[in-house]
C-alpha positions in Angstrom: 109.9 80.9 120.0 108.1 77.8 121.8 107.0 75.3 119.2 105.9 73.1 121.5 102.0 72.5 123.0 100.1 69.8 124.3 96.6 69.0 123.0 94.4 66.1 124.6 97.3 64.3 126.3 99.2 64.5 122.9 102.4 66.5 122.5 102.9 67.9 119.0 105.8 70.4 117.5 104.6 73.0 115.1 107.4 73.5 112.2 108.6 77.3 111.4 110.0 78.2 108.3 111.5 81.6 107.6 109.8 84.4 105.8 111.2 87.5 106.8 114.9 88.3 107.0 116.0 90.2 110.0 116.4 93.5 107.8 112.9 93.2 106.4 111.4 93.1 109.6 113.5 96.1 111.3 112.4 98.3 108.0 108.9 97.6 108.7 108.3 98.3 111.9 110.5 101.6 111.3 108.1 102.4 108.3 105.2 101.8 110.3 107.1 103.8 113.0 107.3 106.6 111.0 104.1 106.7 108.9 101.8 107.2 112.3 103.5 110.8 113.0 103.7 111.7 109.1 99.5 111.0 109.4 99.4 112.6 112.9 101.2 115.8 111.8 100.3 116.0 108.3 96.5 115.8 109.4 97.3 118.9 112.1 98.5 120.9 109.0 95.8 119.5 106.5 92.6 119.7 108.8 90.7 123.0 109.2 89.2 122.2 112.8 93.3 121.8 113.8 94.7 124.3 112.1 95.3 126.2 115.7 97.7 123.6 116.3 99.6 124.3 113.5 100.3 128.2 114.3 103.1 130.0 115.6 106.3 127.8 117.2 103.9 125.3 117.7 103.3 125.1 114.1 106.9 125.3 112.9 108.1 122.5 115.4 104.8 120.7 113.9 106.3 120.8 110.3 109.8 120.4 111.3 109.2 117.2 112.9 106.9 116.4 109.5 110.1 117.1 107.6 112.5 114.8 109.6 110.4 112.2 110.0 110.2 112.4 106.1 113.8 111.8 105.6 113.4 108.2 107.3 110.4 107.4 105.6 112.3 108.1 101.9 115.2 106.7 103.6 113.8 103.0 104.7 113.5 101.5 101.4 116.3 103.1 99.9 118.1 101.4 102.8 116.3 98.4 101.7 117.8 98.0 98.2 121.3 98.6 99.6 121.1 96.2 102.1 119.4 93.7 100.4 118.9 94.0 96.2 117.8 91.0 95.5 115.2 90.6 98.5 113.6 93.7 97.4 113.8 92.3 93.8 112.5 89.4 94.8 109.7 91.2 96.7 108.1 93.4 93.5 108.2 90.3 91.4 106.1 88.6 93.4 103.6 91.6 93.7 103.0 90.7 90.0 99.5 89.2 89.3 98.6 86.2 88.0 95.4 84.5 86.2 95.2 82.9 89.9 94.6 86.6 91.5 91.5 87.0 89.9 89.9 83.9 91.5 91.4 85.1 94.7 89.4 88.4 94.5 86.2 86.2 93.5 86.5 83.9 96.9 87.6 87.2 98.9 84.2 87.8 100.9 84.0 84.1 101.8 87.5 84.3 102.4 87.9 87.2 104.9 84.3 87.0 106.6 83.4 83.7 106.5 86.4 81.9 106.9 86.4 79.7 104.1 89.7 79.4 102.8 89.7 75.8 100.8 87.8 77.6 97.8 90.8 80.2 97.5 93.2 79.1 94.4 96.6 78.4 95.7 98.6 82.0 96.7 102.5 82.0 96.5 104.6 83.7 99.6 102.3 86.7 99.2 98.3 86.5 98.5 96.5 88.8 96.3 95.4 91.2 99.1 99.1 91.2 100.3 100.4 92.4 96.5 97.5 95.1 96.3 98.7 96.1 99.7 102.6 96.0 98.5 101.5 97.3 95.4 100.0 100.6 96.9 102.7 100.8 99.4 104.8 101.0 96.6 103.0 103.7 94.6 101.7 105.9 97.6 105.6 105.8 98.4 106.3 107.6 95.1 104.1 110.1 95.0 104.8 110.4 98.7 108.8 112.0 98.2 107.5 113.2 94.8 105.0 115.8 95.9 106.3 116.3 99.2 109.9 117.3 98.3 108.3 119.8 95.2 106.2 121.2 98.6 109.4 121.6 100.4 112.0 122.6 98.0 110.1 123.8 95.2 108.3 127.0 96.8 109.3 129.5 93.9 111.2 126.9 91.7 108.0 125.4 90.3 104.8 127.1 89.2 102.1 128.1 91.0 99.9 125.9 90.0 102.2 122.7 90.0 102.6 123.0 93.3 98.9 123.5 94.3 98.7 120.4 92.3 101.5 118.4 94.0 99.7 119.7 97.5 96.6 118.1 96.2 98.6 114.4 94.9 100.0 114.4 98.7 96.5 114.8 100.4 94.7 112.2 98.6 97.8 110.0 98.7 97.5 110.5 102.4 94.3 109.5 102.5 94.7 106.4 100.4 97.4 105.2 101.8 95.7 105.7 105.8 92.8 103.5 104.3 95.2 100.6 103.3 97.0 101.3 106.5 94.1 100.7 108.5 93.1 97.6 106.6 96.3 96.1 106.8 96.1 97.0 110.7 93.2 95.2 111.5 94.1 91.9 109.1 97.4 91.5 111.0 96.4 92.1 114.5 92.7 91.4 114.8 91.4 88.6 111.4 92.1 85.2 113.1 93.2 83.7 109.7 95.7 86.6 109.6 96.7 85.3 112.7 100.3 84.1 111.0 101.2 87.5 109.6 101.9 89.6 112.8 104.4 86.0 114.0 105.9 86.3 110.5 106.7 89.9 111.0 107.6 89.7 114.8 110.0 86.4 114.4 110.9 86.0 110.5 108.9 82.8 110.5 105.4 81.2 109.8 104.2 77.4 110.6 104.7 74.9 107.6 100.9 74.4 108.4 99.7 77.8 107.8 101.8 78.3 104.6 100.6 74.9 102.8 96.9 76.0 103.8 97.2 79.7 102.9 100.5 79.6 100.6 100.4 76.9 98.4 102.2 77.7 96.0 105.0 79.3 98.1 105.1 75.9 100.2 104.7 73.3 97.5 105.8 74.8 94.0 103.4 76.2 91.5 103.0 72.6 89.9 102.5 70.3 93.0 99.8 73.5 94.6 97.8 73.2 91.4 98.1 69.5 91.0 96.4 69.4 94.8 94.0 72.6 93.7 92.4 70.3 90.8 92.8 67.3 93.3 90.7 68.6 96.2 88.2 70.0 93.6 87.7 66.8 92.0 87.2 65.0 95.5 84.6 68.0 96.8 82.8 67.7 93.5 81.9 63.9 94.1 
């Protein structure tokens, strides 16, 4: 990438620093790659006004491709902790919350609509509405390969009514985890204070500018973000 621009006869550098390793971002994109036609499938078999799609050869190539395309989306994050344990590790600890979260979720509206980002407390490498989205991710996941390999396997194993069960988990997990999808769509590709999240996942990087204004903690250290946090809020308050 470019770092360079030029602004009023000026020529400035803007400074990356990494934030995704090469792995992470390849497992994304193939998770994303392989959730669309899990939705686009599932949805022919789910939804009555389709369900002509779904019949004779057309329908059995329609759930094979379901199937197979399954095995990559169990497979991505398995693939994940083999390659790289302690990234992942270090990934679902820092989807914990924190006393910080809940003033996140208090500033959110000004945060996301109107643009005001200096009330937000100070957010590590991942802000609140990044953890609830890693957080569901995670959980939608689970139930995910837990309901859908009962429905595929489990035909005459299980009981009749665990299975109609496990048939409704995976239909309102799909729907959950579409309405998360489509949030996190539009933050990363259209928000313009997202702006940095669709570089971070395309290069591995963000600008030291972006992550000390939107990932304080992350950039300076829990102690020195809050010591500026209680700083700036003494200055505004004067």
């Amino acid at each position: 990438m470019n770092g360079q621009g030029e602004e009023a006869g000026h020529i400035f550098q803007i400074r990356w620093i990494p934030k995704y390793t090469f792995v992470e971002r390849l497992l994304h994109w193939i998770h994303t790659a392989s959730f669309i036609p899990l939705v686009a499938t599932g949805l022919v078999l789910y939804l009555d006004t389709l369900k002509p799609l779904a019949q004779g050869d057309a329908g059995q190539w329609m759930r094979l491709v379901h199937r197979l395309i399954a095995v990559l989306f169990i497979a991505e994050p398995l693939v994940y902790g083999i390659l790289q344990p302690r990234r992942l590790w270090l990934h679902i600890k820092e989807f914990s919350f924190e006393k910080d979260d809940l003033g996140w979720l208090k500033n959110a509206f000004s945060y996301y609509v109107r643009g005001k980002h200096d009330a937000m407390p100070p957010q590590g490498r991942f802000n609140t509405g990044e953890k609830i989205n890693g957080m569901a991710m995670i959980v939608t996941w689970i139930l995910f390969v837990v309901s859908g390999l009962i429905m595929w396997f489990g035909k005459g194993l299980v009981s009749a009514e665990l299975f109609r069960w496990m048939v409704v988990v995976h239909d309102l997990t799909t729907i959950a985890a579409l309405c998360m999808f489509i949030v996190h769509f539009y933050l990363a590709v259209a928000h313009p204070l997202m702006w940095a999240a669709l570089v971070s996942m395309r290069f591995g990087v963000t600008s030291a500018t972006y992550a000390a204004e939107h990932h304080a903690k992350w950039y300076y250290g829990p102690k020195r973000a809050m010591e500026l946090y209680e700083a700036k809020k003494r200055n505004d308050s004067h």
